[in-house]
C-alpha positions as CSV (number, residue, x, y, z in Angstrom):
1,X,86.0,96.1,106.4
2,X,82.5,97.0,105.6
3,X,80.9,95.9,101.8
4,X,77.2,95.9,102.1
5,X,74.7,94.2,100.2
6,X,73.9,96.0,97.5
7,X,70.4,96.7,98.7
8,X,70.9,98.0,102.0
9,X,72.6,100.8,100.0
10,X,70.9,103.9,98.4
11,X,72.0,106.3,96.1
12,X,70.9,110.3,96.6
13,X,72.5,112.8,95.0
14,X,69.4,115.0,97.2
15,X,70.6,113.5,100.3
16,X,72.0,116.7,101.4
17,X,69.7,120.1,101.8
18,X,71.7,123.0,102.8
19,X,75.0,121.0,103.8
20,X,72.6,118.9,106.3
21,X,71.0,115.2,105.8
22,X,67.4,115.2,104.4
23,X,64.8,115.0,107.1
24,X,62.9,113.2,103.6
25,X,61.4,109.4,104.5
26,X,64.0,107.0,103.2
27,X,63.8,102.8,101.8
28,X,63.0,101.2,105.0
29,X,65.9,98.9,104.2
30,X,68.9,101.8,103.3
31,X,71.6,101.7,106.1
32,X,74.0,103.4,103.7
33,X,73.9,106.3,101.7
34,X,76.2,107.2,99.1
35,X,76.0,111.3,97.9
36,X,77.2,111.9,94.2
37,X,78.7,115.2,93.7
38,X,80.8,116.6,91.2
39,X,81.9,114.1,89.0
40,X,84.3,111.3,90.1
41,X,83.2,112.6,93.5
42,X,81.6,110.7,96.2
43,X,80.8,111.3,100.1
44,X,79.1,108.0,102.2
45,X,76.8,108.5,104.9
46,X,75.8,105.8,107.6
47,X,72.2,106.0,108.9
48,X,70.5,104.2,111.7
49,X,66.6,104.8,112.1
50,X,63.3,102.6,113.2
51,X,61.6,101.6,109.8
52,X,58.3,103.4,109.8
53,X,56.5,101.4,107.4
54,X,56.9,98.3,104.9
55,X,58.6,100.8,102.6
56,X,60.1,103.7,103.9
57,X,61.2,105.1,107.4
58,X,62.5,108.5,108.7
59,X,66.0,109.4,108.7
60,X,67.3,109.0,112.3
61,X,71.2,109.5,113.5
62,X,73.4,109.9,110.7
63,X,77.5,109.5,110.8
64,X,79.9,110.5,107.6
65,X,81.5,107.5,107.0
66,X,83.6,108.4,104.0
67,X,84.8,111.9,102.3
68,X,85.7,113.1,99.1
69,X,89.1,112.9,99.4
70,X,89.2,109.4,100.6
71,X,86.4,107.5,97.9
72,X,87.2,106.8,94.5
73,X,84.8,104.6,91.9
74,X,85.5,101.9,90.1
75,X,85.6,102.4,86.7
76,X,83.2,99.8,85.0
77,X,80.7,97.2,86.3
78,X,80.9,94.3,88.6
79,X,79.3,91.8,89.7
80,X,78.3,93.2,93.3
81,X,77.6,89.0,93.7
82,X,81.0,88.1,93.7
83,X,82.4,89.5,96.5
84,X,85.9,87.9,96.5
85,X,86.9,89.4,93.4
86,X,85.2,92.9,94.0
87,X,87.4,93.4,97.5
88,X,90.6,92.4,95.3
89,X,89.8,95.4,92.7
90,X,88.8,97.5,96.0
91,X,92.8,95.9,97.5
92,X,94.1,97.3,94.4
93,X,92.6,100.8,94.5
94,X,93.5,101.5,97.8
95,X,96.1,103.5,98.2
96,X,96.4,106.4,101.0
97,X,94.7,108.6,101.6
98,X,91.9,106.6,99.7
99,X,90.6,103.9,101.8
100,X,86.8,103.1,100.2
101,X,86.2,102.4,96.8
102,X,82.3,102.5,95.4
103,X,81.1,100.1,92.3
104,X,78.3,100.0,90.3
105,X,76.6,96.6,89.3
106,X,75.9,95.1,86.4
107,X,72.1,95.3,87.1
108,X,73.0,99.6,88.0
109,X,72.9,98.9,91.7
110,X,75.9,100.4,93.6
111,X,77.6,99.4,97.0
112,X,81.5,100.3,98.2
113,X,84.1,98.5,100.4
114,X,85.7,100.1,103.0
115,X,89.3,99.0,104.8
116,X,89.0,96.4,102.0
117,X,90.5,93.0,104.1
118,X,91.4,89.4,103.1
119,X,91.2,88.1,106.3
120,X,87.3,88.5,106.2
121,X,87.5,86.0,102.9
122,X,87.8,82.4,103.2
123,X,90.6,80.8,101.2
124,X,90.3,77.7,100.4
125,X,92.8,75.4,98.9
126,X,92.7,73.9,95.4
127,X,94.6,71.0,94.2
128,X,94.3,69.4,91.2
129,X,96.8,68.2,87.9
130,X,98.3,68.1,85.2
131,X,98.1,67.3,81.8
132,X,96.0,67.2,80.5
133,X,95.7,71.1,80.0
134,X,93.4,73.0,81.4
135,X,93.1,71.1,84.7
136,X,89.6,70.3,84.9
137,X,89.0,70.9,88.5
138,X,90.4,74.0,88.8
139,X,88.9,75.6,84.9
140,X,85.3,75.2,86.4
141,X,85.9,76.7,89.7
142,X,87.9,79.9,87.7
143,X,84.8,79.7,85.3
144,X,82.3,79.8,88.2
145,X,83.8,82.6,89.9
146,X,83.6,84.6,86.9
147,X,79.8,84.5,87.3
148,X,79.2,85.0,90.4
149,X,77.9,81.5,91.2
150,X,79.8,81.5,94.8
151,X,77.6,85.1,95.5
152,X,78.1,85.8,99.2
153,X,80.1,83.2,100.1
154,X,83.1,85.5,101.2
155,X,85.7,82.5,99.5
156,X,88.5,82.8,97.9
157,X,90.4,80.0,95.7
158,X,94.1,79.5,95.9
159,X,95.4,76.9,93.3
160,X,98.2,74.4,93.2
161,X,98.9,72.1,90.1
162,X,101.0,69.1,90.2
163,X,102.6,68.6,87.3
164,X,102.8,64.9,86.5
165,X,105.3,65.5,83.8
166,X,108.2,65.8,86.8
167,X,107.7,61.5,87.3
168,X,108.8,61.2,83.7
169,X,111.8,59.1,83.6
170,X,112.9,57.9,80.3
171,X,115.7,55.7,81.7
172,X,112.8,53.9,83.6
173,X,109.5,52.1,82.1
174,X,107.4,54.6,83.4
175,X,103.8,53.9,83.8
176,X,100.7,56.4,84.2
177,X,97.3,55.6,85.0
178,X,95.9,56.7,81.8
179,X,96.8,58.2,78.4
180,X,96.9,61.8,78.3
181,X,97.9,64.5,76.0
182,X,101.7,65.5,76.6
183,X,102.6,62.3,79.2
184,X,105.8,60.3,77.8
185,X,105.6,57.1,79.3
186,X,103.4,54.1,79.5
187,X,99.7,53.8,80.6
188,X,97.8,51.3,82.5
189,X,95.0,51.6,80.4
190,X,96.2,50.7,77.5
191,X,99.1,48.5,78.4
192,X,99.6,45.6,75.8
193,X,102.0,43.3,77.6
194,X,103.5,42.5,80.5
195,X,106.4,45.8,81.4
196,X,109.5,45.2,81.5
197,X,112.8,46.5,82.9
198,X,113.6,48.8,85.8
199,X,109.5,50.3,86.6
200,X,108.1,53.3,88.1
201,X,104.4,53.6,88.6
202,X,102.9,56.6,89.1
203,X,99.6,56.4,90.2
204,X,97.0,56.3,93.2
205,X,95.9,53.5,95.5
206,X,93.6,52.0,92.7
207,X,96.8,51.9,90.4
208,X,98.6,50.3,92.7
209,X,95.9,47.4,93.2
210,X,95.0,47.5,89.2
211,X,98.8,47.2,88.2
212,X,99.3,44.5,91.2
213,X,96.0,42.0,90.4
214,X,97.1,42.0,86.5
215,X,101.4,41.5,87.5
216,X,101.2,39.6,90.6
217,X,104.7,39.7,92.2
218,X,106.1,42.2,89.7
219,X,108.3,44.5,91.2
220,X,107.7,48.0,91.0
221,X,108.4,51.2,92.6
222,X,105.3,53.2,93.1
223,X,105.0,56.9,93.0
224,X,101.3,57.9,94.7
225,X,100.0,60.9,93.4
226,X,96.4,60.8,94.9
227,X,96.2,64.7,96.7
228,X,95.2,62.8,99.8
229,X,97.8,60.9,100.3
230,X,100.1,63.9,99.1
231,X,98.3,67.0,100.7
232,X,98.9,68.6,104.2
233,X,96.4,71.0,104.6
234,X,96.7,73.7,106.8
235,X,93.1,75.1,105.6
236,X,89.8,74.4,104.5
237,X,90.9,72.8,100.5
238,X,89.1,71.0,97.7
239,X,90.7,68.6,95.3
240,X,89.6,65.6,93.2
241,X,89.6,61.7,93.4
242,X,88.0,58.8,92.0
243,X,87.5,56.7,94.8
244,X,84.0,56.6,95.5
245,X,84.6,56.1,99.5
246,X,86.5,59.2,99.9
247,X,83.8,61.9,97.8
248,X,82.5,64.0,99.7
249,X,83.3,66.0,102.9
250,X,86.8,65.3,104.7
251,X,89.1,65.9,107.3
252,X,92.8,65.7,106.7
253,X,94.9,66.3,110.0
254,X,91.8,67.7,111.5
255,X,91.5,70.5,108.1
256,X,87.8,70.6,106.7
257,X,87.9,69.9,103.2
258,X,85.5,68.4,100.1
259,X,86.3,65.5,97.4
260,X,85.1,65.3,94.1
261,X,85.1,62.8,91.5
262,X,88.3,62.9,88.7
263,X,85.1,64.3,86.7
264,X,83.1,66.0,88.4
265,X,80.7,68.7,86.3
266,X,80.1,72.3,87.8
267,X,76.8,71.1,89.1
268,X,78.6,68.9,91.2
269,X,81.8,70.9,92.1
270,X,79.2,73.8,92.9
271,X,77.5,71.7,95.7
272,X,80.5,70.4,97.0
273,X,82.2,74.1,97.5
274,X,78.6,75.2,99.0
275,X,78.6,72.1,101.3
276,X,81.8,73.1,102.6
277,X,81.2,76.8,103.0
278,X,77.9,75.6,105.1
279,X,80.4,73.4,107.4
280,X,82.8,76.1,108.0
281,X,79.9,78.8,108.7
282,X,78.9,75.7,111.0
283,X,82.5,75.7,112.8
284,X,82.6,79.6,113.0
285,X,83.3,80.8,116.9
286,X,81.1,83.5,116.2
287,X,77.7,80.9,115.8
């Protein structure tokens, strides 16, 4: 796949004199050139060349990387930032024989993709539940990645919700952590008296010891729902907790992953994604 930053790419429609590339001094920093012609109609040009100056160089070897017939444009603007979501449009548009697809940016910068390629993305993992309704967790990340705030991060987000409404058991007294909007059942946090009857508790470790140090000796059946305890990761992954010893960075089964707190703001899910980008860059074979 090629997708170059947006600045190492140029835009000439004179690129071409006479069917042959310019001998003209080019942006010292232009590696790619794409060539408007008719409308809808687009040719890409590769160009390696010493830079001659702070600002512009001659044109050295040049290679036709992409034709006509094979380049379409996106129709609209992107953010050229967000590269995860602008190689899905590029998947979506390629479709033989077209096999590069150029964009324009919101700021009227351009740059293409080429071979577009998931496997060049990193996906990572996101767990998190519900109700209540939107899950927290994952609303920010979506929310983030709509503006661009993972830029050239290369990730990619894959989400999975658990559903605590499947522990509802109206035969049993079920009890919840807390009181949210849809849950039928009771709720440790506001429970009045002792529970009675035949009880499921659904809840993490810090349930568990809450619901144990106000019963002692009550009997119980407890359903852990803490991701951690629940998740077997198979790559890197993000979810949400509330105990304090287990935020931040974390291995599960030897699978790089990040913990944030059951309310974490974007602030703080936005330096826990980038903190776990930087560890995986860390791990690559290729440093």
């Amino acid at each position: 796949m090629i997708f170059p930053q947006c600045r190492f790419v140029g835009v000439n429609a004179g690129f071409l004199k006479n069917g042959r590339p310019s001998t003209d001094l080019i942006h010292a920093a232009t590696q790619y050139v794409i060539v408007p012609g008719e409308p809808g109609i687009f040719e890409i040009y590769e160009i390696s060349s010493p830079g001659t100056g702070a600002m512009l160089k001659e044109i050295g070897a040049v290679k036709k990387i992409a034709t006509a017939g094979h380049t379409v444009i996106y129709e609209g603007q992107v953010d050229l930032y967000n590269r995860a979501a602008v190689v899905h449009k590029a998947l979506q548009l390629c479709r033989e024989p077209v096999n590069t697809v150029v964009f324009q940016g919101f700021d009227q910068h351009y740059s293409f993709v080429q071979d577009p390629s998931l496997t060049e993305l990193t996906v990572v993992d996101v767990y998190d539940t519900v109700p209540p309704e939107p899950a927290k967790l994952a609303y920010n990340l979506k929310k983030m990645e709509e503006i661009g705030m993972f830029g050239d991060l290369s990730l990619a987000f894959k989400y999975h919700l658990i559903d605590l409404r499947q522990h509802e058991d109206p035969s049993r007294t079920t009890i919840f952590p807390c009181n949210v909007s849809g849950l039928k059942g009771e709720f440790m946090s506001c429970l009045q008296a002792e529970p009675q009857g035949d009880i499921k508790l659904v809840g993490c470790e810090a349930t568990k010891k809450a619901f144990e140090a106000r019963f002692p000796g009550k009997a119980y059946e407890h359903v852990n729902i803490c991701p951690i305890a629940r998740v077997k990761p198979s790559r890197p992954f993000l979810l949400r907790c509330d105990q304090q010893d287990r935020l931040g960075p974390i291995e599960i089964d030897g699978v790089p992953g990040a913990v944030v707190r059951f309310t974490a703001n974007p602030p703080e899910i936005y330096e826990a994604v980038t903190q776990l980008a930087a560890s995986l860059k860390d791990k690559s074979p290729d440093r």
